[in-house]
N, C-alpha and C positions, 0 to 999 in steps of 0.2 A: 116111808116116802109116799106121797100124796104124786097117783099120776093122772093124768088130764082127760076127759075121754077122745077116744079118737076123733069126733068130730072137730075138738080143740085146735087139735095138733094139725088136721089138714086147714084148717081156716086158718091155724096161725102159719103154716107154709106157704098158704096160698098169697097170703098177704105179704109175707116175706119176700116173695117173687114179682108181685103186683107193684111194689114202690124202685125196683130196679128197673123193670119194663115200661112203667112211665116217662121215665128218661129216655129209652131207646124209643118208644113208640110215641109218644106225646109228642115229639116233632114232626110228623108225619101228619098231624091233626093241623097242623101250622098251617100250611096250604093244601089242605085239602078239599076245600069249596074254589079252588083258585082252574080255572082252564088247564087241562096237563103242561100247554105249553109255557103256561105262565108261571105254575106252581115248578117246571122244573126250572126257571128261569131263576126264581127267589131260590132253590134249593141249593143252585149253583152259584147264586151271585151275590144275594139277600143276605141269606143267614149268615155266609162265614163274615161281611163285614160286622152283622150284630155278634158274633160271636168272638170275634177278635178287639171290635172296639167296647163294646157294651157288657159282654155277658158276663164281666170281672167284676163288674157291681149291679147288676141289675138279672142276674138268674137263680133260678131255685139251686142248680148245681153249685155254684159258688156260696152258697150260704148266705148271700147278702142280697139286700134288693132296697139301692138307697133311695129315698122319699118312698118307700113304699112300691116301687117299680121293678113291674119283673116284663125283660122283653125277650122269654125263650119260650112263648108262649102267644099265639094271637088273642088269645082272653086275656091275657095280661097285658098283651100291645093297646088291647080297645078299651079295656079297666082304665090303662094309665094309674099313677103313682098320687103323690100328694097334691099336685098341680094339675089334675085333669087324664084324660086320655091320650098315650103318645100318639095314636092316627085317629082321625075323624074320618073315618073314608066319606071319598067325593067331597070334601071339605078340607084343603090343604092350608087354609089361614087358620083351623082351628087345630090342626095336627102338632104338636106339641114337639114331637119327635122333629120333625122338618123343623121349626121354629128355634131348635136346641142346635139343630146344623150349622147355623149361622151365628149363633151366639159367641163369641169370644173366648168363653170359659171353654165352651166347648172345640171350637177352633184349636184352640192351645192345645187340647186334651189328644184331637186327632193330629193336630201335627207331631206331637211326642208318639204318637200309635203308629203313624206315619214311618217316623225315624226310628222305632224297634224292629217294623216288618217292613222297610224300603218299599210300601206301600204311597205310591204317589196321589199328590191332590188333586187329579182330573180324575181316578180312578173312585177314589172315595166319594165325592161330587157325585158322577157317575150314577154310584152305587147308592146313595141317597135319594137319587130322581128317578131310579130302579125301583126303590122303596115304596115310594110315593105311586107309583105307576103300578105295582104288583099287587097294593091293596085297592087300586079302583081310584089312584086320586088323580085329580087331572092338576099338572104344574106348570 
């Protein structure tokens, strides 16, 4: 039996440890250039609506990231997907994400999101011009 040298074995632990602690720590990176009171603002208010209405198709953790878009991540918010970047900060006509809020497909999308978490439409609205506001954009 062919065994590894120790150095193997702690890189490959270490690594092993390193792609689970991305997921707990790498949301922390999320707002972390943000004012405390702003970054707890998005912590509390922000993320659980991307994470409740978005993060089933557009996060690393789910497996899936459709057009190419991952939003559990602000490099991936500013990347944007197939169609551009979902936030252009200070530039809310080029913000893709806003521009998907209003969209129909997408309306439909949150009103079924809506009616699984009794989640109302002033709340969500709300939480969109929160969005907007949290990364610097003026609405």
């Amino acid at each position: 039996m062919h065994r590894h040298p120790k150095s193997f074995s702690s890189a490959r632990r270490l690594f092993s440890l390193a792609l689970p602690l991305s997921f707990v720590l790498g949301p922390l990176a999320f707002s972390a250039d943000l004012p405390p009171d702003q970054a707890a603002f998005f912590e509390t208010h922000i993320r659980p609506l991307l994470v409740e209405s978005c993060y089933g198709c557009h996060s690393v953790e789910s497996g899936k990231s459709k057009g190419s878009l991952l939003l559990d991540s602000k490099q991936g918010l500013l990347k944007g997907g197939d169609s551009g970047p979902a936030i252009v900060p200070g530039d809310p006509d080029a913000s893709l994400l806003l521009k998907a809020a209003t969209m129909p497909e997408y309306v439909a999308l949150v009103d079924q999101t809506r009616a699984s978490t009794q989640r109302d439409g002033a709340s969500v609205d709300a939480a969109m011009d929160r969005l907007a506001v949290a990364f610097g954009l003026e609405i």
